[in-house]
Every structure is written in structure tokens, then in C-alpha cells.
C-alpha positions, 0 to 999 in steps of 0.5 A: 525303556533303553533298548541299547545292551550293554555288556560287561566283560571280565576275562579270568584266570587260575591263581596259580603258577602252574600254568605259564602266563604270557598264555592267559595275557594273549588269549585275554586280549585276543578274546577281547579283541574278536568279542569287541568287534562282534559286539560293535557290530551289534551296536553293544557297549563292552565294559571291562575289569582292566581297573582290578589289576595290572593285568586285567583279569578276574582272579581272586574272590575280592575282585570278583566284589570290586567287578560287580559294584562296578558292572552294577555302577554301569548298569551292564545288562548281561556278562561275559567271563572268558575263561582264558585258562582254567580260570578262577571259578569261585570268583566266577561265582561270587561275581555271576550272584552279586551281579544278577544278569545273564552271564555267558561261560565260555573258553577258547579251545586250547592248543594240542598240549606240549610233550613234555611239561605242564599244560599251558592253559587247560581251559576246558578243564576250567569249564567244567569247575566254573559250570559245577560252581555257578549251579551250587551258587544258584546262578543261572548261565549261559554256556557256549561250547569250547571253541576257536576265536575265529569259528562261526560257532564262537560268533552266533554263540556271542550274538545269540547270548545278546539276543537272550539279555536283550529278551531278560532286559525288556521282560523285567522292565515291561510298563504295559499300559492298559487302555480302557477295558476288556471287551467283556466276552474276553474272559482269555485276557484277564490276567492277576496284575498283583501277580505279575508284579509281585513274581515278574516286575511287570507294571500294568499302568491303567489309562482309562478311556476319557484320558485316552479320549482327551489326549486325541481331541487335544491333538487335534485341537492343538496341531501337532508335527508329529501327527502331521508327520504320521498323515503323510506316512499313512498315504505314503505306505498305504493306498488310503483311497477308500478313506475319508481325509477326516478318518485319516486325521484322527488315525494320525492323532490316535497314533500321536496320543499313543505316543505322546502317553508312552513317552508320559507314563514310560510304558513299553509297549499298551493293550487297548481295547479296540471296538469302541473306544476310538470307533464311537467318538471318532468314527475308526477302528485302530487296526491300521494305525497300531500296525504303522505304530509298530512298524514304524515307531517300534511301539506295539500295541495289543488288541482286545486289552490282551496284556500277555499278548503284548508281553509276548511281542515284547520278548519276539520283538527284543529277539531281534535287538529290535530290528523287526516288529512282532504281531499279534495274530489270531490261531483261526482255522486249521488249513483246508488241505495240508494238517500241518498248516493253520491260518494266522490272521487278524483284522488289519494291524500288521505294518503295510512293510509285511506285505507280500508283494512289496506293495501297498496295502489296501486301507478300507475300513481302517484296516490294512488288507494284505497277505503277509510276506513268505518266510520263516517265523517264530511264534511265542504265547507267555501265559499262567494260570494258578500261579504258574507261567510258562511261554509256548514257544515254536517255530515254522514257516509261510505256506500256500493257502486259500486267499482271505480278507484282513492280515493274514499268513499260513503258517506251516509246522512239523506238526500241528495236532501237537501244537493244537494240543498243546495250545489248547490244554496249555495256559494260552489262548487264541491269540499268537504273537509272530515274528519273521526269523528264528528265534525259539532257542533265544527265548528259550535260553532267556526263560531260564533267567526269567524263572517261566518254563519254556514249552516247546511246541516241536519237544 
């Protein structure tokens, strides 16, 4: 899947005298000025409708068609449609349906009115018009308040609006590839395939566990550098001491033959099942090697075949344009001491950079041992039952707590008996994809585009 966002720009103006336009012509290459430079910041590609007419702006409802053949020719991933005076808001509409991508309605903030005269710009007003329209045209959008250019909310509403097309982007892409089976006593990770592709586009590519078996044993059979490239890394992040060189070899060509059927199968990201599969032929459990795959190589990897688990990293880890990784870790027991904190853990797939003395972590038993680092997080479950999907969405941060084995933190909430409610009576399960940041409002801004219902865990 690409993880570069491209965004399409096209400013817009009234078909109208009314207003004096050398107005709308600065503001237009004002606005694109400071939206480029934000977006070059972000490593985003911005494409505009300088070809519609001489002056580059949206106006009439036979552009609005000519803008979107193009946005689509050059496969934009969300737009933007500056209104740069009232604007042109049947265009808008016309344009934000054909196009089919998140799509960002903003305005500047327009200037203290003359005293005599018309308005220059009554961009506002245009808002308001542009707002009403896409909601008849069933158009989902995204709307940052009226504001100055050089303001921090004009800023974050930009990046933040990334981040949400970057979540819609990777959602409606997934390829999860599935490695064997569910452990049998897994009944919370069945999930109704046909559904997810009918409702969401999401593909479940199969991969059996003599394919995966194979894969391995060639690797180490063969040679291969990027397995020789994975070695050095596990004894460079990890204190590997307890291990045995052969354990670490086939760890390196477990991660290799992940790679090596992504790249084959173009999947986003797999759900393995993890207790036998590499435990009998190659004498490891995966934990550790999913953790440096993650944090490493950026490919996630879900434990216990739990395919929704994988589903909901992918949307965290989209979140943060891909610079952090997402983890999958068990809601285990409630804090012995403050009922607002529980214990995230799991058995050891967290990447060794989590650590939280900086350190290295311990790797005994193919699992790296270490209390996560302090900080705040996002948590996210996507889940359905009955034909119904939502994604349970909430925010907190690291607190003190008894120490353990494994991966673990102890997160903090505003409170957890609402949350454990929830969870519970909600299409969810035990398992609780994490993230360090916050970026609850992001997910549930790209939930309105995905069609899933967002249930906050603070509402």
C-alpha cells in the first residue's frame, strides 16, 4: 500500500461581480502559498486546478467535472477547497460527490468590512452555503473553523485533516494476510470475511501455514541479506544473551519470509496465529520478531489470528502518517490501587524502541521483556457484530504500577468503569490496539468517511 498522501487543491470563488476580485486572486495564492508549505512539511504532494481557467479557481459546475476527472486521473487521497470568497457552492458539491475522498471546507477569516460599498469577500457567508449543500449531496466533510492563514488553528486543522485521509486511505486499501488459523479456543477473533469486503473493501489474503513453513526453510536454505540484515538488528536492539545463535537465525528468517509474502501477496499488514506454527518446526515463538517487524520495517503483525486487531493498528499507525508503530496489547487486570488504571500487556511484541529506560530489552524465550515507556496514548478497537461495525475510541496516559513480565504499561483513564462497560457490552474484545500520542479526534473524524460509528470511550 502507498503511504505518501497526495492532496488535491482547488481554491473557489462566486460567479458573481459583486464582490471586487483582486480579493479573491490574493487570497487564492495566499492560501496556496501557506497550504503548501504546511503540506511540504508533511512529505504531501499538492496538486491544483490552475488548468480550469486563467485564474485558477473553482467556479462554474463544468469545472467542478473537469476538476474531478483530473483529482481522480492523479489518484488525490482527500481535497481541499479554500473558499477564498463566498465561493461557488453547487461547484463544491458537484465536485466533493464525483471525487469520493475526504474533502477539507475552510475559508480565511475575512477582513473588518468597508464603510461604505460592498463586502470584499463575505467568505463566511459562503461557508455556511457550501456546508448546507454537501450535506443534500450526501457528501461527507470535513470543516475547520474560519480563520487567519497564520493562526496555529489554521495549521493543526490542516495537518489534522491529513492524518484523517491518511486513516480513510489505509483502511479502504487493507490486504490483511492471515497466516494459518485461529487458536481454537479464540472465538473473539472470527470475524465474517465476505462482510468486510462486501461493506469495507478490506481483503483477507489466506496463506496456510505449509506456505508460510516453506517460505522459512527457503530462506534459510538459500541465504538471504535481508535475513543477515534482520540478525545483526535483533543483537544490536536486544540483549539476546539468553538465546541460542540457532533460535535467532530462524527469528531473523521468520521476519524475512513476512516480509518476502507481503511484498508477494501486496498485504498491509497479517494476523498469524502464534503458538504453533513457528513454536513446533522451529523451536520460536514470533513475539519478538513481530515487534522488530513493526518497529523496524513498519509491518504490523497481529497475534492469535485476530484480524480486526490488525485493522485497528493499521488505522493508529496511519494516525501518525506512519512515524510511530501501533501495538496490540491485552486489557488484563484493573490497577490494584487507583480504579481509573489498567494494565496493558502482552507477551513480548512490542519493538525493543518502546523501552522505558531507553535500554535494551531483555529477549528470553523469544520475548522481549520490558515496561513500555511514559506517555500519553491512544487506544482504538474496530469491531462488528450483526452487521454492525463501530470502532471504540479513547485516550490516556502511563501511570505508575506494580512491576511484571512481558510488554507492559499502566494506562490511566478519566474513568475506567465507563470504559470497562463499554468494552465489555460493546463489539470488542480483550485485545487493544496502542499507540503513544493523541489522536482520538482523527479517528473519529475518519469514521464519518469510512461509514463505522465512532464510540468514544470519555462521551
Amino acid at each position: 500500500m502507498e503511504k505518501k498522501i497526495k492532496i488535491g487543491l482547488a481554491p473557489t470563488r462566486r460567479d458573481t461581480r459583486d464582490f471586487e476580485l483582486h480579493f479573491a486572486h490574493e487570497r487564492k495564492a495566499e492560501a496556496e502559498e501557506k497550504i503548501r508549505e504546511i503540506m511540504d512539511g508533511l512529505g504531501v504532494e499538492v496538486v491544483n486546478v490552475d488548468f480550469l481557467n486563467d485564474e485558477g479557481l473553482l467556479i462554474f459546475p463544468d469545472e467542478a467535472e473537469r476538476a474531478a476527472k483530473y483529482f481522480r486521473d492523479q489518484e488525490v487521497d482527500a481535497v481541499i477547497v479554500p473558499h477564498v470568497n463566498f465561493g461557488a457552492e453547487e461547484s463544491v458539491a458537484i465536485l466533493g460527490k464525483l471525487v469520493g475522498k475526504p474533502l477539507l471546507l475552510w475559508g480565511p477569516r475575512d477582513d473588518a468590512p468597508p464603510a461604505f460599498g460592498p463586502r470584499q469577500t463575505d467568505t463566511q457567508c459562503g461557508l455556511f452555503a457550501s456546508g448546507s449543500i454537501l450535506d443534500h449531496y450526501n457528501v461527507p466533510f470535513t470543516y475547520l473553523e474560519n480563520c487567519r492563514m497564520d493562526s496555529d488553528t489554521f495549521k493543526e486543522g490542516l495537518e489534522r485533516f491529513v492524518r484523517v485521509a491518511a486513516v480513510v486511505k489505509a483502511f479502504r486499501g487493507l490486504r490483511v494476510g492471515q497466516i494459518s488459523v485461529r487458536p481454537r479456543t479464540f472465538l473473539t477473533v472470527k470475524v465474517n470475511e465476505n462482510e468486510l469486503l462486501e461493506k469495507y473493501g478490506i481483503e483477507i489474503v489466506t496463506i496456510d501455514y505449509t506456505e508460510m513453513s516453506m517460505e522459512i526453510k527457503s530462506v534459510l536454505e538459500n541465504g538471504s541479506e535481508k535475513a543477515d540484515k534482520i540478525l545483526a538488528r535483533l543483537k544490536e536492539t536486544y540483549d539476546a544473551s539468553p538465546m541460542e545463535e540457532v533460535q535467532l537465525r530462524n527469528m531473523a528468517a521468520m521476519e524475512a519470509a513476512f516480509l518476502n509474502l507481503a511484498e508477494k501477496y501486496r498485504c498491509t499488514c497479517f494476523a498469524s496465529e502464534c503458538w504453533r506454527t513457528f513454536s513446533v518446526p522451529y523451536g520460536i515463538m514470533p513475539c519478538a520478531g513481530w515487534g522488530d517487524l513493526n518497529g523496524e520495517d513498519g509491518l504490523f503483525v497481529a497475534c492469535e489470528c485476530d484480524i480486526l486487531g490488525a485493522v485497528s493498528s493499521v488505522m493508529l499507525a496511519a494516525a501518525s502518517l506512519w512515524k510511530d508503530p501501533a501495538i496490540l496489547m491485552d486489557l488484563t487486570i484493573r490497577h490494584p490501587e487507583n480504579d481509573n488504571a489498567e494494565l496493558l500487556w502482552h507477551c513480548g511484541q512490542c519493538p525493543a524502541s518502546m523501552t522505558a529506560d531507553g535500554g535494551k530489552p531483555k529477549m528470553e524465550g523469544c520475548l522481549g521483556h520490558m515496561c513500555l515507556k511514559d506517555g500519553d496514548l491512544t487506544v482504538c478497537r474496530f469491531g462488528g457484530t450483526h452487521g454492525n461495525y463501530r470502532l471504540f475510541i479513547g485516550e490516556g496516559h502511563t501511570t505508575d504500577g506494580p512491576t511484571t513480565n512481558g510488554n507492559y504499561l499502566w494506562l490511566e483513564t478519566a474513568n475506567w468503569p465507563k470504559w470497562e462497560r463499554r468494552l465489555v457490552k460493546g463489539p470488542y474484545i480483550h485485545h487493544m490496539s496502542a499507540m503513544y500520542g493523541r489522536y482520538g479526534d482523527v479517528l473519529e473524524e475518519a469514521c464519518q468517511y469510512l461509514g463505522i460509528e465512532a464510540e468514544l470511550a470519555d462521551a
